[in-house]
Each structure stands twice: as structure tokens, then as C-alpha cells.
NULO-408709 format. One record per residue (C-alpha): residue in three letters; x, y, z. Coordinates in steps of 0.1 Angstrom, whole numbers. Example, Ala and Ser with C-alpha at 12.3 -4.5 7.8 and 13.67 -1.06 7.14 Angstrom:
# NULO-408709
SITE  res      X      Y      Z
SITE  Ala    123    -45     78
SITE  Ser    137    -11     71
//
This chain:
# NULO-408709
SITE  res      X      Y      Z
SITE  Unk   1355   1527  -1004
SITE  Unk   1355   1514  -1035
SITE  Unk   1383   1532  -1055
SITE  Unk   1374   1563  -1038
SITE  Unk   1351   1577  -1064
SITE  Unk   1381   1581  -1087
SITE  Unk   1360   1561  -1119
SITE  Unk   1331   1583  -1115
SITE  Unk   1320   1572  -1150
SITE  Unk   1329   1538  -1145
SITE  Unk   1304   1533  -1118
SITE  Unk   1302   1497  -1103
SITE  Unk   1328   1484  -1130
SITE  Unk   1354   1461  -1117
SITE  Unk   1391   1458  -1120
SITE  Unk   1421   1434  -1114
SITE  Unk   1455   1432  -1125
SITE  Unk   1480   1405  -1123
SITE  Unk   1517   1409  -1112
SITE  Unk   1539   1378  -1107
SITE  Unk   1563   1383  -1085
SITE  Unk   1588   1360  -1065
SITE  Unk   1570   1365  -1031
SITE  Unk   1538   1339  -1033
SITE  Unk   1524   1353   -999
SITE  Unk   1527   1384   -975
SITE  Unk   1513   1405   -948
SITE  Unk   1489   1429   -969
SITE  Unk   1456   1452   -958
SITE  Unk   1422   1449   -962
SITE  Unk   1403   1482   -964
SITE  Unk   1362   1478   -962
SITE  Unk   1339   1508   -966
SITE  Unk   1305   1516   -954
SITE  Unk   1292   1501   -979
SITE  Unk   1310   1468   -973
SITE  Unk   1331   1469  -1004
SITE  Unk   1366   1452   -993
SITE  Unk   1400   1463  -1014
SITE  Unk   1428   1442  -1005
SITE  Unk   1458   1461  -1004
SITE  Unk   1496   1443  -1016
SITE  Unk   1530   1452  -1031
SITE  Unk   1511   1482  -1051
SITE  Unk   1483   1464  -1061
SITE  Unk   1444   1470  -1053
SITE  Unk   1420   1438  -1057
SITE  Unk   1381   1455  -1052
SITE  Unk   1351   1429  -1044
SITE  Unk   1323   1453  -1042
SITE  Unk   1292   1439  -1022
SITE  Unk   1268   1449  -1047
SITE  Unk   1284   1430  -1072
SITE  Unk   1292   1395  -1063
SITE  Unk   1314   1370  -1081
SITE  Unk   1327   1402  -1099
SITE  Unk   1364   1417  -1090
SITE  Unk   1389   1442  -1099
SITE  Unk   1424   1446  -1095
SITE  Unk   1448   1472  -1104
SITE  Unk   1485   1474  -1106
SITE  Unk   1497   1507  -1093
SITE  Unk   1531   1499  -1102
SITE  Unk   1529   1488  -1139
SITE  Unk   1496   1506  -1151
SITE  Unk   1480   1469  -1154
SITE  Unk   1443   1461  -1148
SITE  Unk   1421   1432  -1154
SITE  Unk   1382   1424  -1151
SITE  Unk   1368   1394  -1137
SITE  Unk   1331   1377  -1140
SITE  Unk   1331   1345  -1116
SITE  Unk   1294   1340  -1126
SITE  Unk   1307   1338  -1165
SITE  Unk   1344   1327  -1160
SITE  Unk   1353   1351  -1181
SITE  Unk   1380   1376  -1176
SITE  Unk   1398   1408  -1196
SITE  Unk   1436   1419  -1187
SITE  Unk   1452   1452  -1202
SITE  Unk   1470   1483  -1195
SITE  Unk   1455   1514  -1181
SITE  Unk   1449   1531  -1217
SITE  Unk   1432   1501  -1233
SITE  Unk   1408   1501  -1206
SITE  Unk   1402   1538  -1205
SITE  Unk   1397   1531  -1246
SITE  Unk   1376   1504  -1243
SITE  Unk   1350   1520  -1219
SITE  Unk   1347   1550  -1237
SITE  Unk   1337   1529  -1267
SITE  Unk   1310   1512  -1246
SITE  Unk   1300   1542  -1225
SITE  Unk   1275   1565  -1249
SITE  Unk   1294   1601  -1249
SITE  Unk   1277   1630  -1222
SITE  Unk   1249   1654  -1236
SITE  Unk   1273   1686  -1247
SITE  Unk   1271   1714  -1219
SITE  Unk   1259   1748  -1231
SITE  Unk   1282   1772  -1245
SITE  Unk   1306   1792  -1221
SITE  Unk   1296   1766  -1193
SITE  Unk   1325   1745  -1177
SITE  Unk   1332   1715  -1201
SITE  Unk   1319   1731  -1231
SITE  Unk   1339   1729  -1263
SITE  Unk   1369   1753  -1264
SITE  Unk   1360   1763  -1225
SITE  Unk   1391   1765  -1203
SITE  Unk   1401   1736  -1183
SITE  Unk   1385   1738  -1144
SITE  Unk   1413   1752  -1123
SITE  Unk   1422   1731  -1096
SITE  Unk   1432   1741  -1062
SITE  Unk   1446   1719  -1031
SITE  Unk   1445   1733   -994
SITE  Unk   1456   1711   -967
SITE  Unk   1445   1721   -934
SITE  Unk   1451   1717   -897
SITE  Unk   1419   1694   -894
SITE  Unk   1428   1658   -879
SITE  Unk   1407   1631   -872
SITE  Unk   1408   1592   -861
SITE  Unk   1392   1571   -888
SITE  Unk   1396   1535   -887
SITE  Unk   1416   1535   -861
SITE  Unk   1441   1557   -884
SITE  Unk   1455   1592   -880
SITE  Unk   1446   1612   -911
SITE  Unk   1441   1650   -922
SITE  Unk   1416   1668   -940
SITE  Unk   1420   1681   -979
SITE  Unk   1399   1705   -991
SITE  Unk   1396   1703  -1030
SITE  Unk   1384   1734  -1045
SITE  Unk   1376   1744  -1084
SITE  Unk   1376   1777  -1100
SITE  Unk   1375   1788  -1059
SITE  Unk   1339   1770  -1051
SITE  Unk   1341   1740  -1029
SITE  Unk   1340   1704  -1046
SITE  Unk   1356   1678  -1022
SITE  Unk   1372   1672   -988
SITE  Unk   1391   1644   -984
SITE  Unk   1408   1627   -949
SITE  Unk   1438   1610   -961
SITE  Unk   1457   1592   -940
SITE  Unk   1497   1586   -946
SITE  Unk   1502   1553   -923
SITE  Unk   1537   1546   -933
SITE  Unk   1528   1509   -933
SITE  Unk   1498   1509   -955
SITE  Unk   1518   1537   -976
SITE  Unk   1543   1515   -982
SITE  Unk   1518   1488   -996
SITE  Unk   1498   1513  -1025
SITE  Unk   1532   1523  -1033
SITE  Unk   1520   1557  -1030
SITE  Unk   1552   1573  -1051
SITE  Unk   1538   1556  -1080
SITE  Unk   1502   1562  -1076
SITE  Unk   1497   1597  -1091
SITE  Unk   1510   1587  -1120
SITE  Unk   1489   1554  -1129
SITE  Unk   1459   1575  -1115
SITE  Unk   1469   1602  -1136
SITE  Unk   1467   1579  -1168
SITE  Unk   1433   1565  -1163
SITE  Unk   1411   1602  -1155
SITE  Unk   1434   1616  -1185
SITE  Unk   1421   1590  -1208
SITE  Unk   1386   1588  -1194
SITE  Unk   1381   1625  -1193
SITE  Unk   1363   1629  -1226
SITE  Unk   1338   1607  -1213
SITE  Unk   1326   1638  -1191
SITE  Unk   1343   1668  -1198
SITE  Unk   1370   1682  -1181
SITE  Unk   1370   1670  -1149
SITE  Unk   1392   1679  -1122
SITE  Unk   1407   1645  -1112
SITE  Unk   1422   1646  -1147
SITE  Unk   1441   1680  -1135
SITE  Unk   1477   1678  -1121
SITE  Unk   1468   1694  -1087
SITE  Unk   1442   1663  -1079
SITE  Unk   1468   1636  -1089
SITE  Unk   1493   1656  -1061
SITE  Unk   1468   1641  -1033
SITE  Unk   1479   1609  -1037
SITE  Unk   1515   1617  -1031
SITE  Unk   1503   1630   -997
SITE  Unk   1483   1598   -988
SITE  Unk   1451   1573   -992
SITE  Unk   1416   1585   -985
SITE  Unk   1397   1571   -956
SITE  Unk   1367   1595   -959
SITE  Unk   1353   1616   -987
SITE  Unk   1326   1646   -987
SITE  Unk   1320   1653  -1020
SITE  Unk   1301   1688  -1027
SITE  Unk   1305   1688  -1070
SITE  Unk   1287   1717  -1088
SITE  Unk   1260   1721  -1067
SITE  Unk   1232   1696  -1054
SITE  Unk   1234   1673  -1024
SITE  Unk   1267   1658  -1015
SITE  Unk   1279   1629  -1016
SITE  Unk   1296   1607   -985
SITE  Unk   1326   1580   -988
SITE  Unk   1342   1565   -952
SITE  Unk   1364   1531   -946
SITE  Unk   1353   1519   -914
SITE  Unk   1377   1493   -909
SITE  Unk   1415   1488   -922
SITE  Unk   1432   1458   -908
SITE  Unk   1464   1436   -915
SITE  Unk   1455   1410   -936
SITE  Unk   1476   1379   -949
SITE  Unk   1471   1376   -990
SITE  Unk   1488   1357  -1017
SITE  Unk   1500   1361  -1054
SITE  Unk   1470   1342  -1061
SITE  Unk   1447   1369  -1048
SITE  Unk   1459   1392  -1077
SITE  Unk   1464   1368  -1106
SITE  Unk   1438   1365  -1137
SITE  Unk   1412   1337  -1124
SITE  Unk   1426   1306  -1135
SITE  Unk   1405   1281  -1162
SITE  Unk   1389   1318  -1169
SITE  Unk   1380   1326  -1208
SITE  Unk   1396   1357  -1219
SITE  Unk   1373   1381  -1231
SITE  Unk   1365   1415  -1249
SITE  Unk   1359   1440  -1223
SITE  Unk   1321   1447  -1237
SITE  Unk   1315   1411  -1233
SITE  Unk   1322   1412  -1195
SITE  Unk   1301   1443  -1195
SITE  Unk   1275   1426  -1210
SITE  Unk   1275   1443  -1247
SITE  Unk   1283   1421  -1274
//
């Protein structure tokens, strides 16, 4: 699942971030979705090889609010902080058609109100015990979510620090789509409760939309795994995204 829909406007871009620590290897996880994207999963940090996009990665530092961008075809990377990412890709991103008047989003509209309701719902995914979420806004359905709070994989995302650094990022990516309700406090509290293994998203009408990790597994990783490419150009972020 590759970053559980939480870059909607971001779409298929890649991230990385690079955290030296004392530790050069360890027992991580590697999470691969239904799609076959594979996020490897260490000492708070995300790397994300999506299938689709070979040679390309992404990595994120839960812990310090670092990313960086990586094109293997290119060697050519980016490394920053959450905001100068957020900043960058609204600059590259053209801004959403204004809503109409009075509609959700709209200029001086109220922000969408948020609601969280955990419910008795359990289910075995990936061989992990996890609960459903429902996600409701302004009291119409927009997501369930199964999120699952293995204490050994919990321990890994460094989930006490993950609503936070999430937080950031939709904050400062909002305006590329209105107000959207993983900006909103309430959405950043699911992460304090566990990670997703399966997503139904139901938005504002139309057909929904489907998320699920098939497979989580132990997986043995190294420093190396989350460090900025070596002999890799750094680079604008446009450049990687192929505006120049």
C-alpha cells in the first residue's frame, strides 16, 4: 500500500529519507500491497519502491520529518524536510479548479468536520489482527480503514511520532486541494491507534476506491537501505519530476 493514500495529490511520487544512526543493520518489515508496491519498514523510517515505477524510491523519516527522492535511471536524488517538499510540489503541481461557492472547499467555506468511530469489527489481514475505522465527514461516509496495532511492527513506524510528521505534510499540501480531511486533527489521531492494512475509500460520492497489504513479513534491512543513493547528483525536486 503505497503510503496508504495519505499523498493523494502526490500520486505515484516517491520518497526517501536518510537517518544515520549507530546500528548499520536490524530486523525490520516489509509490507507489500496488492499492487505489489513493497515499503520497508525500520527504526521509524518508511523506504516505498512502487512497482509501477521502477528504479524510483522514497523514504521518509517519521522521526525527524526528513524525506528524500530518488531516480536510479537518472542518479539523481533530492533530500529535505517535510515542509520543503510540501513547498516544492505545490510549486510544480498546477493549483485545483476553484469549487463553487458555498460548496466544501470553496473560499471562506468552513473546514470539513471530521469524525472517527472505532468499531467492534475485526478481521485477519496479512496474517495480522486489526480493527475497522470508519472515517466520516460532515456525518456522510468517506473511509474505512483496518488498522492493525502489532506491537512489533508498532514499534518500528514509531507510531507516537507519526501523527505528527503526517500531520505536517497534508497541512502543508492542503491548498493543493482544498480542505481535505487528512489535514484535520481527528484523521492524524488514526495513526496513534495503528497502521492501515486495508482501505475502502467512499470520498464525496462516485465509486470507491480499494487499498489491502497482502503480505507483512520480518525482513532484515540495513542503514544502507535508507541512506541518499550514493555517487547520486543532488537535484531540484522539479528536476526529478521531470520539470526543468
Amino acid at each position: 500500500m503505497t503510503f496508504w493514500r495519505l499523498l493523494p495529490v502526490a500520486g505515484a511520487l516517491l520518497l526517501a529519507a536518510g537517518c544515520i544512526g549507530a546500528v548499520t543493520t536490524g530486523a525490520g518489515w516489509l509490507i507489500v500491497d496488492d499492487n505489489g508496491d513493497q515499503t520497508l519498514v525500520w527504526r521509524g523510517r518508511l523506504r516505498m519502491d512502487p512497482r509501477q515505477a521502477p528504479g524510483q524510491s522514497m523514504v521518509v523519516d517519521l522521526t525527524r520529518a526528513r524525506m528524500w527522492v530518488a531516480d536510479a535511471g537518472r542518479r539523481l536524488y533530492w533530500e529535505g524536510t517535510v515542509e520543503e517538499y510540501c513547498q516544492a510540489v505545490r510549486a510544480l503541481v498546477p493549483p485545483p479548479p476553484a469549487p463553487p461557492a458555498g460548496s466544501p472547499g470553496a473560499a471562506g467555506a468552513p473546514p470539513p468536520r471530521v469524525t472517527l468511530e472505532r468499531t467492534e469489527e475485526t478481521e485477519t489481514i496479512a496474517k495480522l489482527p486489526t480493527r475497522k475505522y470508519r472515517v466520516l465527514v460532515d456525518g456522510k461516509l468517506y473511509e474505512e480503514l483496518w488498522l492493525t496495532g502489532e506491537a512489533a511492527l508498532v514499534r518500528e513506524l514509531d507510531l507516537a511520532r507519526a501523527p505528527d510528521t503526517f500531520g505536517r505534510m497534508l497541512a502543508c499540501m492542503v491548498s493543493l486541494d482544498g480542505q481535505r480531511p487528512e489535514a484535520s486533527p481527528e484523521y492524524r489521531r488514526l495513526f496513534a491507534e495503528g497502521w492501515p492494512l486495508k482501505a475502502v475509500y467512499h470520498g464525496e460520492g462516485g465509486s470507491p476506491g480499494r487499498a489491502l497489504v497482502t503480505r507483512v513479513e520480518p525482513r532484515e534491512v540495513a542503514e544502507r537501505d535508507f541512506a541518499p543513493p550514493p555517487g547520486f547528483t543532488k537535484a531540484p525536486l522539479g528536476e526529478l519530476f521531470g520539470k526543468r
